[in-house]
C-alpha positions in Angstrom: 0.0 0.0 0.0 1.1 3.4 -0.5 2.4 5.8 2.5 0.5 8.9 1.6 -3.2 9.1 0.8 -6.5 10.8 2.3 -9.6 9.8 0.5 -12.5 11.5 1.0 -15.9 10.2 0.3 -18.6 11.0 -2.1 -22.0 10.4 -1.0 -25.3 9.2 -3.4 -29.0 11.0 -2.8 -29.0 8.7 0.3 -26.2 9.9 2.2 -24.2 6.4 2.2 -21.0 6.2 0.4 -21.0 6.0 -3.9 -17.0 6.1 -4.1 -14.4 7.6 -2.5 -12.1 10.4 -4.4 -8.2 9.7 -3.3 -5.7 12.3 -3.1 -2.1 11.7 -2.9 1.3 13.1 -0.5 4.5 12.1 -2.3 6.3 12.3 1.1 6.7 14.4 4.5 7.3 17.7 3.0 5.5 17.6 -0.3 1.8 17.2 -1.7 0.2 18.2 -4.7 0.5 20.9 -6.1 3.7 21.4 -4.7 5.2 19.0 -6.6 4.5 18.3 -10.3 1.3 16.6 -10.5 2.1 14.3 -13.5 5.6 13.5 -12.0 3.9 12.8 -8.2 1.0 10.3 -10.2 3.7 8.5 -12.3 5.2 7.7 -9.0 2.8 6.7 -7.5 1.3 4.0 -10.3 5.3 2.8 -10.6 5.7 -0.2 -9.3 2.4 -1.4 -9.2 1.9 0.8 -5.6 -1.3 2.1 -6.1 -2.9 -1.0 -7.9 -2.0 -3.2 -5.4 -3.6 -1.2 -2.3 -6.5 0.3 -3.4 -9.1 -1.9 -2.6 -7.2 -1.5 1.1 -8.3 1.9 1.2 -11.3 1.7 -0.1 -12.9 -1.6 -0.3 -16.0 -2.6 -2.7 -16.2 1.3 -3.6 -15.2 3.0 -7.0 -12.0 4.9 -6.3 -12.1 9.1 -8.3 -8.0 9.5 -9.1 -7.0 12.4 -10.6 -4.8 12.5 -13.5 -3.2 15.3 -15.7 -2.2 15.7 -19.1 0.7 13.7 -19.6 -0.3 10.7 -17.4 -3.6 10.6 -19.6 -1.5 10.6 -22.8 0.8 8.0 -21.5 -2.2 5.9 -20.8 -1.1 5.5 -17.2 -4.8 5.0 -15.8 -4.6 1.6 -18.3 -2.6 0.1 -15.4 -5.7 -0.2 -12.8 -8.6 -2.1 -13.4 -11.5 -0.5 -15.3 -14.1 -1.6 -12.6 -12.6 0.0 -9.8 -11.6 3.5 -10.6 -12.9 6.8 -12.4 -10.4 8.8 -14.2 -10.8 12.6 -13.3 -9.7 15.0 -16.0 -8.3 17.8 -14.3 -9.7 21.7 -14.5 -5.8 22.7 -15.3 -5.1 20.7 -18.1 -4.2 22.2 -21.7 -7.0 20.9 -24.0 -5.7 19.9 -27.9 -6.8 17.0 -30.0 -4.1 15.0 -28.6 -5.7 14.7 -25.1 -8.8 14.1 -26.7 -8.2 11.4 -28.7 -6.0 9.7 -25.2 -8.8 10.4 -23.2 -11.2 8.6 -26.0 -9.2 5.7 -26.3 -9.2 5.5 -22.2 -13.0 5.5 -22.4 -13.0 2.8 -25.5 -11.0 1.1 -23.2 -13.6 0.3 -20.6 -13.1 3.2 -18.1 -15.3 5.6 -16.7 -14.0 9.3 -16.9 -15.2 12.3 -15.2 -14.8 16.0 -15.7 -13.5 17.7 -12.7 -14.5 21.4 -11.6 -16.2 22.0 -14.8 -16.9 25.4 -16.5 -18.9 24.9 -18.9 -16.4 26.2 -21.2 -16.4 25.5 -24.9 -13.3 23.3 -25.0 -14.6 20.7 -23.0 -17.4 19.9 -25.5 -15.8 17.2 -27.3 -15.8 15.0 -24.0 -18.9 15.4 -23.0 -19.7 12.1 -26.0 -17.5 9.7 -23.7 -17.4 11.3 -19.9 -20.2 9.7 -17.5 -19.9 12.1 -14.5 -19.4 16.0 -14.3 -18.2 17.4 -11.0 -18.8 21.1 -10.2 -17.2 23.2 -7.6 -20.6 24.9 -5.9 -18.6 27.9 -4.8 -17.0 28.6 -8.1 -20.8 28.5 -10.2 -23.2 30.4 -10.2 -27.0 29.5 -9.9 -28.1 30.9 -13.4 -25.0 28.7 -15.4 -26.0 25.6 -13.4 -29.2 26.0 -14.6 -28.5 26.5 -17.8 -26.1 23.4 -17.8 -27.4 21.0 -16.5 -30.8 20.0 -18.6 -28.0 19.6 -21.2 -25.9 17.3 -19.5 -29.0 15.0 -18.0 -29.8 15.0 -21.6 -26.5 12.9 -21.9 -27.1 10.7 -19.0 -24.3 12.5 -17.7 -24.4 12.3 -13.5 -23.5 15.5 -12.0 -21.6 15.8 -8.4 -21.7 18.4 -6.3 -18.5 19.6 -4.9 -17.7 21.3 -1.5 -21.2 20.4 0.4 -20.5 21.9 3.8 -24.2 22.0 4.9 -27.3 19.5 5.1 -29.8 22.8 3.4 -26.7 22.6 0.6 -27.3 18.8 0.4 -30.8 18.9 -0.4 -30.8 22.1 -2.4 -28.2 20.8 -5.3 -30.6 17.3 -4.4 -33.3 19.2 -5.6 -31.5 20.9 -9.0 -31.2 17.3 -9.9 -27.7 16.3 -8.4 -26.7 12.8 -7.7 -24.2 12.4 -6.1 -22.3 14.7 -3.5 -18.6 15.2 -1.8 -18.2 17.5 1.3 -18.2 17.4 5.1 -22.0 17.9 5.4 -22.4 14.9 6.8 -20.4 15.1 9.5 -21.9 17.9 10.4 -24.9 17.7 13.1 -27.8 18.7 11.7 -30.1 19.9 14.5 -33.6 20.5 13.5 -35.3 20.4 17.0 -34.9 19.3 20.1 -34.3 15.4 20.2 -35.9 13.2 22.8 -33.4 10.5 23.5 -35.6 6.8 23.0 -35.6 4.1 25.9 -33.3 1.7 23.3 -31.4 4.6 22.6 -30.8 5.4 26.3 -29.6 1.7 26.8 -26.9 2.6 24.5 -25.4 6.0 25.7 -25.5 3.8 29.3 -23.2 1.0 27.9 -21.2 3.9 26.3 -20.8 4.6 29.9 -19.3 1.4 31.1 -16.6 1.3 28.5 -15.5 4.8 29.8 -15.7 3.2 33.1 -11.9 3.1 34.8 -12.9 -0.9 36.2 -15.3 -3.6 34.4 -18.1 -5.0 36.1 -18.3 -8.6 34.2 -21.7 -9.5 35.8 -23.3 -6.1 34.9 -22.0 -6.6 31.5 -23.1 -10.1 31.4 -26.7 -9.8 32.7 -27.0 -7.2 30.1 -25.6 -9.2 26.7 -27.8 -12.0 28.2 -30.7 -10.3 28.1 -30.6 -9.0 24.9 -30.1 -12.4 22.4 -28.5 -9.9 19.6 -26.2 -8.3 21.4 -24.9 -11.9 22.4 -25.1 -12.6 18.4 -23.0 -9.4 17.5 -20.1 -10.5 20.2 -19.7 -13.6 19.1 -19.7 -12.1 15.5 -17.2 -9.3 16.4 -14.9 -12.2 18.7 -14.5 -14.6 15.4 -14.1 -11.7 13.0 -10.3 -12.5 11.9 -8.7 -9.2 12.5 -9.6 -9.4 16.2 -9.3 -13.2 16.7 -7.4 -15.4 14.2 -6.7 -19.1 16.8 -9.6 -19.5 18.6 -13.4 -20.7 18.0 -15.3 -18.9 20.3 -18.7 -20.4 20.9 -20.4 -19.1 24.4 -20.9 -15.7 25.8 -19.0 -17.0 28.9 -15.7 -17.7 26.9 -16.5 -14.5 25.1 -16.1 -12.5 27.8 -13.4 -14.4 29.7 -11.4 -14.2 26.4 -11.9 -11.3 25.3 -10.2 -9.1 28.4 -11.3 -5.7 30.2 -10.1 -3.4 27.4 -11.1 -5.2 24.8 -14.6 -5.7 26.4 -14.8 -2.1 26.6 -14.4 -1.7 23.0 -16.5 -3.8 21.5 -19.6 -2.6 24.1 -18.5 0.8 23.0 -18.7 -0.8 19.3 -22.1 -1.9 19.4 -23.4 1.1 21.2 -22.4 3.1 18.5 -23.8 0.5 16.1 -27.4 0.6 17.3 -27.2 4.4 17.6 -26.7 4.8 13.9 -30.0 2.6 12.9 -31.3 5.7 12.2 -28.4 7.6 10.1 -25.9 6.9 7.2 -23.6 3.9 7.8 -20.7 6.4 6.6 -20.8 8.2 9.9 -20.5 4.7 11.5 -17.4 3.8 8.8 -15.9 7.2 9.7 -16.3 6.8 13.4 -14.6 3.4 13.5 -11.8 4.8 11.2 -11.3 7.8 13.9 -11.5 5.2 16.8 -8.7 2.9 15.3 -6.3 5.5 14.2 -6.9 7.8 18.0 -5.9 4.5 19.9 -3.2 3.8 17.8 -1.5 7.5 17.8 -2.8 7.3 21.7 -0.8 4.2 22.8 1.9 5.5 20.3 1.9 8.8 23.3 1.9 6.2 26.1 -1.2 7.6 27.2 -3.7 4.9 29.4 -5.2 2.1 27.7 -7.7 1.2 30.4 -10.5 2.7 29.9 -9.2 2.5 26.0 -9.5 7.0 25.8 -8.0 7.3 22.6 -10.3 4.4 20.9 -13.2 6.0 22.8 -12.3 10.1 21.4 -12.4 8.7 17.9 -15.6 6.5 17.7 -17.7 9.5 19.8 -16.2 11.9 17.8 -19.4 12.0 15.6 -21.7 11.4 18.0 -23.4 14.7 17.5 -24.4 13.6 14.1 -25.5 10.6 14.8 -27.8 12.1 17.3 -28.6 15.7 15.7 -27.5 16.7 19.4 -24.7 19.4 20.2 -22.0 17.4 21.9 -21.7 19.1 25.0 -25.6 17.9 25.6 -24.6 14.3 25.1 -21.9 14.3 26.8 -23.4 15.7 29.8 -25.6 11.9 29.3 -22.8 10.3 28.4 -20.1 10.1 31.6 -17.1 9.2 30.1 -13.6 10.5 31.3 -13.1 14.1 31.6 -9.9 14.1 29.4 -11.9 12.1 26.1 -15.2 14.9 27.3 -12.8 17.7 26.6 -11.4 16.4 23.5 -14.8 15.9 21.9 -16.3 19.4 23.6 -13.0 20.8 22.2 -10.8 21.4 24.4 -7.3 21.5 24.0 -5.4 18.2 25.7 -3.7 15.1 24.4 -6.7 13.8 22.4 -7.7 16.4 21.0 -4.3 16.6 19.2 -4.8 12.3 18.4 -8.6 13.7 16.8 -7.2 16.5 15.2 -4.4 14.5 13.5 -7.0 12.2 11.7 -9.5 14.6 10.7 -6.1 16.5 9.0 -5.9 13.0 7.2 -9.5 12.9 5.7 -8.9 16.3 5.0 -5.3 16.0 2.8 -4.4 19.2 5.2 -0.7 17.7 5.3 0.4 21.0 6.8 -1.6 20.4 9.4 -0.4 16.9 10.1 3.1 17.8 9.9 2.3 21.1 12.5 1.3 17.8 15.1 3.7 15.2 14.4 6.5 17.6 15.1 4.5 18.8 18.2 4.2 15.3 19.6 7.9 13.8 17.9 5.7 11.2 15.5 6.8 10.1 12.4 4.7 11.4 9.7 5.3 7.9 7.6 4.0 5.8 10.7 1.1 8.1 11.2 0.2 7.3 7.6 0.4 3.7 8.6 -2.1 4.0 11.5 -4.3 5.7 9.3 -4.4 2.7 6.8 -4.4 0.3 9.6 -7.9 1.9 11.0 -9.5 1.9 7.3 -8.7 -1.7 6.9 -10.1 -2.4 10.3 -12.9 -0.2 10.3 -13.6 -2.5 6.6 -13.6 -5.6 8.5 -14.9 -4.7 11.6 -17.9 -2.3 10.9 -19.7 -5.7 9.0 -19.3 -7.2 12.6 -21.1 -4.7 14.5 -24.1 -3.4 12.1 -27.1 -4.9 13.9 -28.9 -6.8 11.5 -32.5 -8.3 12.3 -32.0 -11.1 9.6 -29.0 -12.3 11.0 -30.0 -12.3 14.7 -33.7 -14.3 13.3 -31.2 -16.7 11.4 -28.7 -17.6 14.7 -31.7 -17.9 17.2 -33.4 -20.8 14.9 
C-alpha cells in the first residue's frame, strides 16, 4: 500500500458512500500541487503501488484519481482495473486533440472518466460524447450557469456531483436541482432541527457507552446485560471470530467470550455496538468514519503512552461523531454520556492530548498535510507511521464495521 493518501468520500441522494475520491502526498514535506502533479501520479502508479492497495483503502467502492495531461496521454490509468476506478480530467489541463483522442481511447477502453471542476467552457465539449460524471465546484458557479447546464448534461445521461457540500440545506438544495451524487463534510456535520428526545433503546446505549468509559469492568453487569438482549450476544460472538480481532480460537459461548476477550477489549466492543445501534437511524458512513477515527486515536494514543484502560484514545475517535449521529450538540450528550473528563474535553474541544490524536486524523481525511506535519513535530511522531495507523484503521474499520451493524436477519437466522 502506498504511504500517503486521504480519501475522502462521495456520497449518493442517500447519504451512504457512492465512491471515494483519493488524493495523494509524495512524502513528509511535499503534496500536490507542490510537486509536479504528472511526476507525483507516475510515481505513484510505478511499481504497481497504487494497484496493489487500493481496494485496502477503499474496499467494494469505486475509487475518483485524478490525473493530468501527460499521465492521460501515457495511458497511465490503463494500469488499474477498469471496474474499480474513475479517471478525473483535471480543471488545469491544456486541452488539444491530442488529449482528446487519449482520453477517447481511455473510455473505448472500458473506463469511466469524469470532468472535474467543470466550467462549462467551450473546449470541454468534445468530451462530454464519452465522460459519465461531471463534478462542479458549488462555490466557483453560479445558480443561473448551473441551470443552464445542467438540462443539457441530463440529456446525456451524464451524472452530475456536487462539490464542496459543507451544509445539510446545501445537500438537499443541489438534491433538488437534480444532483446525484455529492462530496463534502455535510455529513459530518450535526444537523439539529429540533430538540431530540433521547428513545428508551437509545438510552440503553449511551448507558453502555458509559461502562466502557468506566476506569474498572463490572463482568456480571456486563453479562446480565448481553444475556438479556439475544443480539447483542449474536453481534459479540460475530465481532470475537471476525479474523482481524481473533485469528486461533473458536469462540462459541458468551461466557468464553467475555473471559477471552479481556477488560479493554470488552470495553471496545460494548463501546462498538453502542455506537452500532445508535446509527440505525443515520448513514452507515458516519459509523465507517467513526470506526476509522477510533482505530487510528488508539493507535496515535498508545503510540503517546497515554492509558489504555479505559481505552480514551479508541473511545475520542468513535464519539467523535456522535453529535451527528444524534442531531444533538456534543456538550448535551456528553453531559448523558459520563465518560472520562480528558476524552469529554477532546470531543467538547478542548485543548489536551486527544484532541491533538482527533485533530491529526481529521487532518488526514482532509489532505491538510500541513496540518499533520504542524502535530507530528509537536508530539515527535513520524509522519510515515502516522500514515500507517491511518491505513491500519481503514482496513479495520472494513472488517470490523460488517461485525457490528445490527442486522434483524441475521440475529432471526442464529436464534433458529
Amino acid at each position: 500500500m502506498f504511504a500517503y493518501v486521504a480519501r475522502q468520500p462521495i456520497f449518493d441522494a442517500n447519504q451512504e458512500v457512492y465512491a471515494y475520491e483519493l488524493l495523494f502526498r509524495n512524502g513528509e514535506d511535499n503534496c500536490f500541487p507542490d510537486i509536479s502533479p504528472d511526476e507525483a501520479t507516475s510515481k505513484i502508479l510505478a511499481g504497481s503501488h497504487l494497484s496493489a492497495g487500493l481496494e485496502e483503502v477503499v474496499g467494494s467502492h469505486p475509487a475518483f484519481i485524478n490525473f493530468h495531461r501527460d499521465t492521460l496521454i501515457n495511458h497511465f490509468p490503463t494500469s488499474l482495473h477498469p471496474g474499480k476506478v474513475v479517471i478525473e480530467i483535471v480543471e488545469t489541463v491544456e486541452v488539444d486533440e491530442q488529449l482528446i483522442e487519449a482520453c477517447k481511447h481511455i473510455y473505448e477502453m472500458g473506463y469511466s472518466l469524469a470532468l472535474d471542476d467543470y466550467d462549462a467552457l467551450p473546449k470541454w465539449a468534445p468530451f462530454l460524447d464519452f465522460v459519465s460524471i461531471v463534478k462542479f465546484d458549488i462555490t466557483t458557479i453560479s445558480e443561473e450557469q448551473l441551470r443552464a447546464t445542467i438540462p443539457a448534461l441530463k440529456a446525456r445521461n451524464i451524472q452530475l456531483v456536487a462539490e464542496k457540500i459543507e451544509t445539510h440545506q446545501q445537500f438537499e438544495y443541489y438534491k433538488s436541482l437534480g444532483f446525484d451524487f455529492f462530496q463534502g463534510y455535510f455529513l459530518a456535520r450535526p444537523e439539529v432541527v429540533r430538540h431530540r428526545k433521547l428513545g428508551p433503546s437509545q438510552l440503553t446505549m449511551l448507558e453502555l457507552l458509559a461502562i466502557s468509559g468506566s476506569g474498572s469492568l463490572d463482568y456480571e453487569q456486563v453479562n446480565r446485560i448481553v444475556e438479556r438482549d439475544v443480539s447483542l450476544t449474536y453481534l459479540l460472538l460475530r465481532f470475537i471470530n471476525n479474523p482481524l480481532v481473533n485469528k486461533r480460537h473458536k469462540i462459541g459461548s458468551l461466557k468464553h467470550a467475555l473471559a477471552f476477550m479481556g477488560e479493554v477489549e470488552i470495553k471496545k466492543f460494548i463501546a462498538l455496538v453502542s455506537l452500532a445501534n445508535l446509527c440505525n437511524d443515520s448513514s452507515t458512513a458516519l459509523l465507517q468514519m467513526s470506526l476509522v477515527r477510533a482505530k487510528f486515536c488508539e493507535q496515535v494514543s498508545l503510540a503517546l503512552n497515554l492509558q489504555e484502560n479505559p481505552p480514551t484514545g479508541f473511545l475520542t475517535g468513535l464519539l467523535s461523531m456522535l453529535d451527528a449521529i444524534m442531531a444533538t450538540p456534543m456538550q448535551e450528550l456528553m453531559s448523558k454520556v459520563p465518560v472520562g473528563e480528558a476524552v469529554k474535553e477532546a470531543l467538547c474541544g478542548e485543548p489536551n492530548v486527544l484532541l491533538d490524536c482527533l485533530q491529526l486524523v481529521k487532518h488526514i481525511e482532509q489532505a491538510n498535510w500541513k496540518g499533520v506535519r504542524i502535530l507530528a513535530n509537536k508530539h515527535q511522531l513520524n509522519q510515515r507511521r502516522l500514515h500507517h495507523f491511518y491505513q491500519q484503521a481503514v482496513i479495520w474499520a472494513n472488517s470490523v464495521g460488517t461485525s457490528v451493524e445490527p442486522s434483524a436477519s441475521d440475529t432471526e437466522a442464529e436464534m433458529k
